[in-house]
MARBA-3410 file (N, C-alpha, C, O; in Angstrom, 1 decimal):
166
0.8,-1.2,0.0,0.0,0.0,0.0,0.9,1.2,0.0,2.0,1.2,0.5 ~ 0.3,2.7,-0.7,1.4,3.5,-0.4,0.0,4.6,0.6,-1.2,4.9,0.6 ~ 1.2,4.8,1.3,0.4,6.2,2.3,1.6,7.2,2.2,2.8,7.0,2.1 ~ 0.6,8.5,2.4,1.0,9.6,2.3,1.9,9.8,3.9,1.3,9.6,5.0 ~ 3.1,10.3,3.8,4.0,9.6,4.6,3.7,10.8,6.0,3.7,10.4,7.1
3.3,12.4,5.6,2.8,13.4,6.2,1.6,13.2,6.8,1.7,13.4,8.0 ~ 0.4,12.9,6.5,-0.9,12.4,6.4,-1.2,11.0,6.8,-2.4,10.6,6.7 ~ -0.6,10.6,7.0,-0.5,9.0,6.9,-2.2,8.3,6.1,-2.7,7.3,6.2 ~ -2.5,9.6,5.2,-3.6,8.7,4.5,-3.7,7.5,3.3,-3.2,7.6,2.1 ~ -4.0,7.0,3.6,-4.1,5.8,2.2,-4.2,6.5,0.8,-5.3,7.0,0.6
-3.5,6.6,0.1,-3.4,6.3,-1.5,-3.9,5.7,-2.1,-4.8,6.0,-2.8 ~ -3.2,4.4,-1.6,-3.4,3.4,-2.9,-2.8,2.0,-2.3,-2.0,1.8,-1.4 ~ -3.7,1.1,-3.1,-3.3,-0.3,-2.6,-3.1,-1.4,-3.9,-3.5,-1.2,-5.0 ~ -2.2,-2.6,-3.5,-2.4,-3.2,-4.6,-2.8,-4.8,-3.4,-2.1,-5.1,-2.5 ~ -3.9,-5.3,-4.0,-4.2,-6.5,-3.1,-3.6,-7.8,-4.2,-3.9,-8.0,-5.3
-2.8,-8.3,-3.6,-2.1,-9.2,-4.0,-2.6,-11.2,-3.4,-3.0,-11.5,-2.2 ~ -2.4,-12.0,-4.3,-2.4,-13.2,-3.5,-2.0,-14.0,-4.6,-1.6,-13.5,-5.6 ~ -2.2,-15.8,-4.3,-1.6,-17.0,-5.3,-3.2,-17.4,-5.8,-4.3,-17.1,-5.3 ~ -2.7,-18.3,-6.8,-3.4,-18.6,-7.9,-3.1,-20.2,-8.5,-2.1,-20.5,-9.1 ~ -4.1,-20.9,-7.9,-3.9,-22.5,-8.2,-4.7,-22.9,-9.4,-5.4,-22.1,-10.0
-4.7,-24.2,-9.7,-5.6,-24.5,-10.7,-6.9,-24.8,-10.3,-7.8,-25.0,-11.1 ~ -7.1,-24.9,-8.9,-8.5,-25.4,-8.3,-9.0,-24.0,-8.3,-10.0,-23.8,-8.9 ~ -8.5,-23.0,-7.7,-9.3,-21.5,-7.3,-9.3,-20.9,-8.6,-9.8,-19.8,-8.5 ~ -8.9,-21.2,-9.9,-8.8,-20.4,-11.5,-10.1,-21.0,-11.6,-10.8,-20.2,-12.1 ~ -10.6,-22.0,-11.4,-12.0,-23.1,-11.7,-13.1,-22.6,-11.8,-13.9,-23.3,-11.2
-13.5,-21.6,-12.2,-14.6,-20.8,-11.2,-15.9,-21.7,-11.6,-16.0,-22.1,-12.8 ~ -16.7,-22.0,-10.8,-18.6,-22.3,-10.9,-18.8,-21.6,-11.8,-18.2,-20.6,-11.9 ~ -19.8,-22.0,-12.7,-20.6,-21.6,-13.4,-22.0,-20.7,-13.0,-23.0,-21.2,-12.6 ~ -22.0,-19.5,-13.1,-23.3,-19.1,-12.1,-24.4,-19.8,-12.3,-25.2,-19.7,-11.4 ~ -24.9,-20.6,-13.5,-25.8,-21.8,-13.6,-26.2,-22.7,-12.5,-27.2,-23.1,-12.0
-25.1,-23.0,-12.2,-24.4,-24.4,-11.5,-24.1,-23.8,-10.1,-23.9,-24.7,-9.3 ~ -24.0,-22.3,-9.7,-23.6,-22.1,-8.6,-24.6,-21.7,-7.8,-25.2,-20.8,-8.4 ~ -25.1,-21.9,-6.7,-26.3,-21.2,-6.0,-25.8,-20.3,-5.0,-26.5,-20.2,-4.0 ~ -24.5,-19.6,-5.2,-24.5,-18.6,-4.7,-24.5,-17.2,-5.4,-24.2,-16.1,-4.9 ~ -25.0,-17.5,-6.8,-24.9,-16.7,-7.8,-25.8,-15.9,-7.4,-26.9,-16.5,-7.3
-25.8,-14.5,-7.2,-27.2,-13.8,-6.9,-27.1,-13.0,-8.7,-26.0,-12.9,-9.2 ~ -28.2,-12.5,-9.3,-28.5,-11.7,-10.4,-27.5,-10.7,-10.7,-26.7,-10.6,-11.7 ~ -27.6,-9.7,-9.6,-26.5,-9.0,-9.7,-25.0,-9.4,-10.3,-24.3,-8.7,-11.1 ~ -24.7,-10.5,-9.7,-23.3,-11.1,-10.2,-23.0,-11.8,-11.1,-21.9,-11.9,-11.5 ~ -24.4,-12.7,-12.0,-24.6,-13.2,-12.6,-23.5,-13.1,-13.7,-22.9,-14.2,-14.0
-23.3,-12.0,-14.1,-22.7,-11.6,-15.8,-21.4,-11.8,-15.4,-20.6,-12.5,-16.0 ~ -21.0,-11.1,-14.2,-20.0,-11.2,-13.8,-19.1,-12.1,-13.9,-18.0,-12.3,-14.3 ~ -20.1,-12.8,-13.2,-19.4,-14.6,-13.4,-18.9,-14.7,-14.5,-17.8,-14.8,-14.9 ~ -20.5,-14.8,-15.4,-20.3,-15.4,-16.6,-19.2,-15.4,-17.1,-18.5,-16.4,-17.4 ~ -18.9,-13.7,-17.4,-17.4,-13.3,-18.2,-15.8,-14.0,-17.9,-14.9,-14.3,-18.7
-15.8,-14.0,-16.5,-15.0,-14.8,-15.7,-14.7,-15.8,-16.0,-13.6,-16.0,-16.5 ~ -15.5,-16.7,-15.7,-15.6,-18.1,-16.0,-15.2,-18.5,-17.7,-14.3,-19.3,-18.0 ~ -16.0,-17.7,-18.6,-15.5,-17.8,-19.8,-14.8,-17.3,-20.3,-14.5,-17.7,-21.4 ~ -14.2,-16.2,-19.7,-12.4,-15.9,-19.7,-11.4,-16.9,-19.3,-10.4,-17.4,-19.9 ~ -11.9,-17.1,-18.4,-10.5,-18.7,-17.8,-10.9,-19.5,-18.7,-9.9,-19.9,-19.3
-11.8,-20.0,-19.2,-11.8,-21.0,-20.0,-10.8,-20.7,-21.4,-10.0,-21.5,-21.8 ~ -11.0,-19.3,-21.9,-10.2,-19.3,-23.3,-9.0,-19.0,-23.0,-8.1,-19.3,-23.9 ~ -8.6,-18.6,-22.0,-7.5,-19.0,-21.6,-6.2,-20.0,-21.3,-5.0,-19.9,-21.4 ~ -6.8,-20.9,-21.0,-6.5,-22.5,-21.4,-6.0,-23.1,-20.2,-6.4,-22.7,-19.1 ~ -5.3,-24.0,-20.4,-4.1,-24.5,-19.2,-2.5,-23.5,-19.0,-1.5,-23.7,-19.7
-2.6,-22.7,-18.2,-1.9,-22.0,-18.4,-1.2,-22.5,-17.4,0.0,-22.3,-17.5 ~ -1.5,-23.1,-16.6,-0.3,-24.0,-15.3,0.7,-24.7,-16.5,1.6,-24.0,-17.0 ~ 0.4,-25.5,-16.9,1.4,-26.3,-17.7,2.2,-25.4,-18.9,3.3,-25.7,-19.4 ~ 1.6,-24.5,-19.2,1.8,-23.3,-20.1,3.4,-22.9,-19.3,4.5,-23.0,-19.6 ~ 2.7,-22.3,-18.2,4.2,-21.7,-17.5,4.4,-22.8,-16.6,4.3,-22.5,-15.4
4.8,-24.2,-17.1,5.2,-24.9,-16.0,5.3,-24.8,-14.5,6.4,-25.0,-14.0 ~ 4.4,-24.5,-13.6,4.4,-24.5,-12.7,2.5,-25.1,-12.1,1.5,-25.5,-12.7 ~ 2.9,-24.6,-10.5,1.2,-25.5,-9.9,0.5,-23.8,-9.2,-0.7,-23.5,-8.9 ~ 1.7,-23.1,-9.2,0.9,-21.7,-8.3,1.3,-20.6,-9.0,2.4,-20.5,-9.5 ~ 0.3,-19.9,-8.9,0.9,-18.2,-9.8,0.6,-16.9,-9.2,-0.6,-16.6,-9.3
1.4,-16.0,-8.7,1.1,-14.7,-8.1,0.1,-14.2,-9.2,0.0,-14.1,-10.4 ~ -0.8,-14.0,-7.8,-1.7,-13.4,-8.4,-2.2,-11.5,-8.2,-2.4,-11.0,-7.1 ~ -2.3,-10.9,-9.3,-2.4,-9.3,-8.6,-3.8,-9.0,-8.9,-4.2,-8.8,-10.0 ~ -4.6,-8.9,-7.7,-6.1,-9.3,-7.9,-6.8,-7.9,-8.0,-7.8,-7.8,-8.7 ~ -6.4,-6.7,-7.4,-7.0,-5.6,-7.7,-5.7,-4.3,-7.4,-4.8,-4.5,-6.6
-5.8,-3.5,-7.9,-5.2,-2.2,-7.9,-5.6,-1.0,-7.6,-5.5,-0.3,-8.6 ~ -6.3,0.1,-6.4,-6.7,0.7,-6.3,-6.1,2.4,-6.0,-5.0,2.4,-5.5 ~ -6.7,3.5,-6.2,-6.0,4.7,-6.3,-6.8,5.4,-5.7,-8.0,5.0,-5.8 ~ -6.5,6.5,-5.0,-7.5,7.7,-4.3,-7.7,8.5,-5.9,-6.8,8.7,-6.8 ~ -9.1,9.0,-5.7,-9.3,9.2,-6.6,-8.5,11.3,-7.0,-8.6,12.0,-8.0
-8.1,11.4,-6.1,-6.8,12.8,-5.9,-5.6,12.5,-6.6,-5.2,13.4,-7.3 ~ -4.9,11.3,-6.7,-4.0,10.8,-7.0,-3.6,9.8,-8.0,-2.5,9.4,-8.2 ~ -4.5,9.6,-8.6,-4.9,9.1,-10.1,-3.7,10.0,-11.4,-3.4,11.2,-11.4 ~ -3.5,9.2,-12.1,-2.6,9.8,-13.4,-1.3,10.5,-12.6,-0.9,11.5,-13.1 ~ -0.7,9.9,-11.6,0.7,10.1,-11.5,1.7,9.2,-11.6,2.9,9.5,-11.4
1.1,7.9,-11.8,1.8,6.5,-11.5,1.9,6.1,-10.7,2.8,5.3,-10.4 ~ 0.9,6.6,-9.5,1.0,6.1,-8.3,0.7,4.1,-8.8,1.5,3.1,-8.7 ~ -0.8,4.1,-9.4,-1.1,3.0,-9.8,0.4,1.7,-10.6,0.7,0.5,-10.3 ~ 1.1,2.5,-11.6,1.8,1.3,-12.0,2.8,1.4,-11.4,3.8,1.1,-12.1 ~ 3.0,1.8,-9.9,4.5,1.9,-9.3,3.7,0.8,-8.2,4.5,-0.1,-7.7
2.7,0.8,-7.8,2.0,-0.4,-6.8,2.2,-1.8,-7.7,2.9,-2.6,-7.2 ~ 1.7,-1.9,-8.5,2.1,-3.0,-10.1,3.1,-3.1,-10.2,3.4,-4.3,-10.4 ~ 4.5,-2.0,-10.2,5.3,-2.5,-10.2,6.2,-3.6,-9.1,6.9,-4.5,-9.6 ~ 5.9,-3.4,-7.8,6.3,-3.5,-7.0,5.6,-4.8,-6.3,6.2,-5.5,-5.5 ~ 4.3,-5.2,-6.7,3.9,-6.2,-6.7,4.8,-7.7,-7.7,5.3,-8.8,-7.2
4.8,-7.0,-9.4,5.7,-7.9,-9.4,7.5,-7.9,-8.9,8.3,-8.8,-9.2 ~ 7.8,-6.9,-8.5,8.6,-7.3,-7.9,8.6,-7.9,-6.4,9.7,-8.3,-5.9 ~ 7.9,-7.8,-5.9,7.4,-8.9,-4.7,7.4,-10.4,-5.0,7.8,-11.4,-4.4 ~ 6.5,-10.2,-6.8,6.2,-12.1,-6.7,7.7,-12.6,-6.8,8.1,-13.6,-6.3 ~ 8.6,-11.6,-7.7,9.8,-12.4,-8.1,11.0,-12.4,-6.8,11.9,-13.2,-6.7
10.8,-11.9,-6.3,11.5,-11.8,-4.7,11.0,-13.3,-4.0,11.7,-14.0,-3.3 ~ 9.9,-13.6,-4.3,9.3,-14.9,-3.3,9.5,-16.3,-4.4,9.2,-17.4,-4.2 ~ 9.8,-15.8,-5.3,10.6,-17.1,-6.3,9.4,-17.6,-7.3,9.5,-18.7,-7.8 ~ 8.1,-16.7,-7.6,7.0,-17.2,-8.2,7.7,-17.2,-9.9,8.3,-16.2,-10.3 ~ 7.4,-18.5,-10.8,7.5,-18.1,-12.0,6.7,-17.7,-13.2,6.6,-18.0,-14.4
5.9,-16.8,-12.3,5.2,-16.2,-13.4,4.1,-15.3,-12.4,4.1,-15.5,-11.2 ~ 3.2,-14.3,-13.2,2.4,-13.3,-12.3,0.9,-13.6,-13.5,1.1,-13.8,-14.7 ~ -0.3,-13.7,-13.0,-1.8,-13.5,-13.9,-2.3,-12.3,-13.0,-1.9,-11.8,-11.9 ~ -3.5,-12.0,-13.9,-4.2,-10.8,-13.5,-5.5,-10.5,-14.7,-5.1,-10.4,-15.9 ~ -6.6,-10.4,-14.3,-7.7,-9.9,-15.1,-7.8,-8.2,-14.9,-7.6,-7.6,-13.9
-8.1,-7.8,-16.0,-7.7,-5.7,-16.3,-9.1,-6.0,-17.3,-9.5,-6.5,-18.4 ~ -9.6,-5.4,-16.1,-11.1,-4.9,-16.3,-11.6,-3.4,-17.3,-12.7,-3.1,-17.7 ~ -10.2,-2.8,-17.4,-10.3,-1.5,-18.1,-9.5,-1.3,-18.9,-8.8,-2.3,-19.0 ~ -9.3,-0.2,-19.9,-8.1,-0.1,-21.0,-7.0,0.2,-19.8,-6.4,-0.8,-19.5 ~ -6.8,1.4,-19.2,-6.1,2.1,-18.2,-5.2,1.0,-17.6,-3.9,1.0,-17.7
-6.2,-0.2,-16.6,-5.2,-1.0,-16.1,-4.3,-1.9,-17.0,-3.2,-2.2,-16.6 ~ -5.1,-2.4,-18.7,-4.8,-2.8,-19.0,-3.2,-2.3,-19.8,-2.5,-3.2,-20.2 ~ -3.0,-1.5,-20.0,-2.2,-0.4,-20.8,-1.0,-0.1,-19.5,0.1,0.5,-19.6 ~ -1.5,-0.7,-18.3,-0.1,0.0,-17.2,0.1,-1.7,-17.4,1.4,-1.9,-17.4 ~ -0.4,-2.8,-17.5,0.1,-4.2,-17.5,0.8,-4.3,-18.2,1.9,-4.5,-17.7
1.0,-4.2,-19.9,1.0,-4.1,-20.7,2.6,-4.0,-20.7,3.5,-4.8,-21.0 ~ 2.3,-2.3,-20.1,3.9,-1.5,-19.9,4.9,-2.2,-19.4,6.0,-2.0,-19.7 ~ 4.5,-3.2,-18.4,5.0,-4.0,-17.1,5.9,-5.3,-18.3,7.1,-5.5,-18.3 ~ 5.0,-5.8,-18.9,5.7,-7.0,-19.7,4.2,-7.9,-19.6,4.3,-9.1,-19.9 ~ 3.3,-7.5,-19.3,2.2,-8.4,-19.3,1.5,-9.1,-20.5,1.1,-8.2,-21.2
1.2,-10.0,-20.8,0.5,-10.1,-22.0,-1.0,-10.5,-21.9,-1.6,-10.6,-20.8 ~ -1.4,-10.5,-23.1,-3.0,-11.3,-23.3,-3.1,-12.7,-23.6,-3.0,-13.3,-24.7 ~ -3.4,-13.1,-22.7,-4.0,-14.9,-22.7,-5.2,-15.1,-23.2,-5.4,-16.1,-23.8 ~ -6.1,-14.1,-23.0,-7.4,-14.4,-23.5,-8.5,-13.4,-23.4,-8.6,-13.0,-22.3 ~ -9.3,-12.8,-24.3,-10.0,-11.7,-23.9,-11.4,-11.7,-24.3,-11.7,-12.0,-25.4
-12.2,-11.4,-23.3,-13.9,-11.3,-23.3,-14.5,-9.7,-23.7,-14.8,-9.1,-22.7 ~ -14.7,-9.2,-24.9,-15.2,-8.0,-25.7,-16.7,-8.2,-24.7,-17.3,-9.3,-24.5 ~ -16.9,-7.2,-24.5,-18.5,-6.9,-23.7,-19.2,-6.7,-24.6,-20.3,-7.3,-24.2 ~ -19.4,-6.3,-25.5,-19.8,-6.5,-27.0,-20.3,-7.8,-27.9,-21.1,-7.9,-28.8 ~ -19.8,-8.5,-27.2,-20.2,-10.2,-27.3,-21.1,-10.5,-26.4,-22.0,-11.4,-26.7
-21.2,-10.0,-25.3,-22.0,-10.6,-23.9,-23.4,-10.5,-24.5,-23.8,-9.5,-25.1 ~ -24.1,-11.4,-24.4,-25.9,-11.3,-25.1,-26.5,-12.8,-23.9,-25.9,-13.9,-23.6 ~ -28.0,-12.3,-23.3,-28.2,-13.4,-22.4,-29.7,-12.9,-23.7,-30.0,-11.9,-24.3 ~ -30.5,-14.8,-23.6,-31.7,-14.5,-24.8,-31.1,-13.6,-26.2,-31.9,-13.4,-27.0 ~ -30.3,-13.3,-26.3,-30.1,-12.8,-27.7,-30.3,-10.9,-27.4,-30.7,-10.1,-28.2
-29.9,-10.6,-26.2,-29.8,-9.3,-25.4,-28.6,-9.0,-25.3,-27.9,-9.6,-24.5 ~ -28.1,-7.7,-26.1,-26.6,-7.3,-25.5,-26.5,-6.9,-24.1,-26.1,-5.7,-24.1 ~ -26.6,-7.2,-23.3,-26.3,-6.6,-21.8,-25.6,-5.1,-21.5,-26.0,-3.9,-21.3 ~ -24.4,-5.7,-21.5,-23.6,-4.4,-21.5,-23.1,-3.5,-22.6,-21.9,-3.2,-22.8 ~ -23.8,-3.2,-23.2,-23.9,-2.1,-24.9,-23.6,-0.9,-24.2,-22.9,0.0,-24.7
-24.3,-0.7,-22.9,-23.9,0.8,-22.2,-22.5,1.2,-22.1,-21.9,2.3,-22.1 ~ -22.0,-0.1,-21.8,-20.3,0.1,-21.0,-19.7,0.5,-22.8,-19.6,-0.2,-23.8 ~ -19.3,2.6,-22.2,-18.6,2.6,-23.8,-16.8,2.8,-23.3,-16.0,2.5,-24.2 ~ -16.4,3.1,-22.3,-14.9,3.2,-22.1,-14.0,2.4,-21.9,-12.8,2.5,-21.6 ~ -15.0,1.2,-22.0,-13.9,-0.1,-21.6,-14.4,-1.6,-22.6,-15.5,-2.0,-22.6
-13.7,-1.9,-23.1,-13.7,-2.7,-24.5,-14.5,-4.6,-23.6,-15.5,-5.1,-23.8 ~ -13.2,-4.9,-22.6,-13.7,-5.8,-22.5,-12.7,-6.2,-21.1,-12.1,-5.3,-20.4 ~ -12.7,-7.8,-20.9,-11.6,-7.7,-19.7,-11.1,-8.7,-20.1,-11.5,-9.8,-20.6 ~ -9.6,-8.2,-19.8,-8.8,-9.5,-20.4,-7.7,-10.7,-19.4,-7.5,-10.5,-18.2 ~ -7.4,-11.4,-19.9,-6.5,-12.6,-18.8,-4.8,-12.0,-19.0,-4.2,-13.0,-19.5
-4.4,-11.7,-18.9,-3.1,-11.5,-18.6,-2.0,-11.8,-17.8,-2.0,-11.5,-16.6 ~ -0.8,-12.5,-18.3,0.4,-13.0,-17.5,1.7,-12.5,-18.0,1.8,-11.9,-19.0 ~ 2.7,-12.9,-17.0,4.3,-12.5,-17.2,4.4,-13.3,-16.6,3.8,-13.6,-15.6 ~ 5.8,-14.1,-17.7,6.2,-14.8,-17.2,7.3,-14.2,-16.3,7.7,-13.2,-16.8 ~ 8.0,-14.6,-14.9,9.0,-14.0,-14.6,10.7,-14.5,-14.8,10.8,-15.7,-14.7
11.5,-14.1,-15.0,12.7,-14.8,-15.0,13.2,-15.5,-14.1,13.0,-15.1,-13.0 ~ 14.0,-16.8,-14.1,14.6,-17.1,-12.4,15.8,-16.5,-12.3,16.6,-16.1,-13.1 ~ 15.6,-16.4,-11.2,16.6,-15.6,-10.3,17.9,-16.4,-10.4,17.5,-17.5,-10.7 ~ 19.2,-16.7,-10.3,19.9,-16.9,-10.3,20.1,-17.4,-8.4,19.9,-16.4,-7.7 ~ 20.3,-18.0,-7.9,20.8,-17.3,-6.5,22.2,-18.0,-6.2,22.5,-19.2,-6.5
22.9,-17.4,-5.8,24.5,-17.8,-5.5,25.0,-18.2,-3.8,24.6,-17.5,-2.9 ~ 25.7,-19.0,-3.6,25.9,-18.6,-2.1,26.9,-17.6,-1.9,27.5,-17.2,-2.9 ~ 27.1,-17.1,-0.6,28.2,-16.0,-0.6,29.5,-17.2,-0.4,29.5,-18.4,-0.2 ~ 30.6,-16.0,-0.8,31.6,-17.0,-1.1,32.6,-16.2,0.1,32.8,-15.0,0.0 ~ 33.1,-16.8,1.0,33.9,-16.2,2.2,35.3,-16.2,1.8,35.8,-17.2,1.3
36.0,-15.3,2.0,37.1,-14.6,1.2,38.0,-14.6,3.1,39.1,-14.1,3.2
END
């Protein structure tokens, strides 16, 4: 998180955690009865984002993946990089803890364009423009944001050496 070091007020946060192949799985809100309406779409998009996404465990050889699950900004401090210096620093967290690789869903152009910058790529992407329940575009309203996408980096390994006593 960064806080204003005068103020000690909150900025900005980036909530971080891991990412297995069981918790990528998501329920189908069909199938899930904790699906309320509200969330419905939400899911939906989700769920069929991870799916076009693929096997991405075996993709980046590994079983767990840092995961950067939201990024948030006061809205005072917006467009100074507060946002992709939290991003930054996340992945440099994952690669400090020896993760080989970082995902993340970018729900917006903005976040997606600070990922981007980072080395992130596209795994897989859901255009809201496509979303139709009965043959109904849903979200036709949403115009500043295209769609949301799956995105990863892979990270490099680290090298580690022991010290050498002289």
């Amino acid at each position: 998180m960064a806080v204003d070091s005068i103020t000690n007020k909150l900025l900005g946060v980036s909530v971080n955690g891991i990412c297995t192949r069981e918790s990528l799985s998501l329920p189908r809100p069909d199938t899930d009865t904790r699906a309320t309406n509200k969330f419905r779409h939400i899911m939906t998009i989700m769920a069929d984002l991870h799916d076009k996404a693929g096997d991405i465990f075996t993709e980046l050889e590994t079983d767990i993946i840092f995961d950067i699950k939201m990024v948030a900004t006061d809205k005072l401090n917006r467009r100074c990089g507060l946002g992709t210096d939290l991003l930054r620093r996340s992945v440099q967290l994952a690669q400090s803890l020896g993760y080989k690789a970082i995902k993340t869903e970018a729900t917006g152009l903005y976040s997606r364009k600070a990922f981007e910058r980072l080395g992130f790529t596209v795994a897989a992407e859901f255009l809201y423009e496509d979303y139709e329940v009965n043959g109904e575009k849903v979200l036709e309203k949403i115009k500043n944001h295209r769609g949301t996408v799956f995105m990863i980096k892979r990270l490099s390994e680290v090298q580690v050496t022991q010290p050498v006593d002289v």
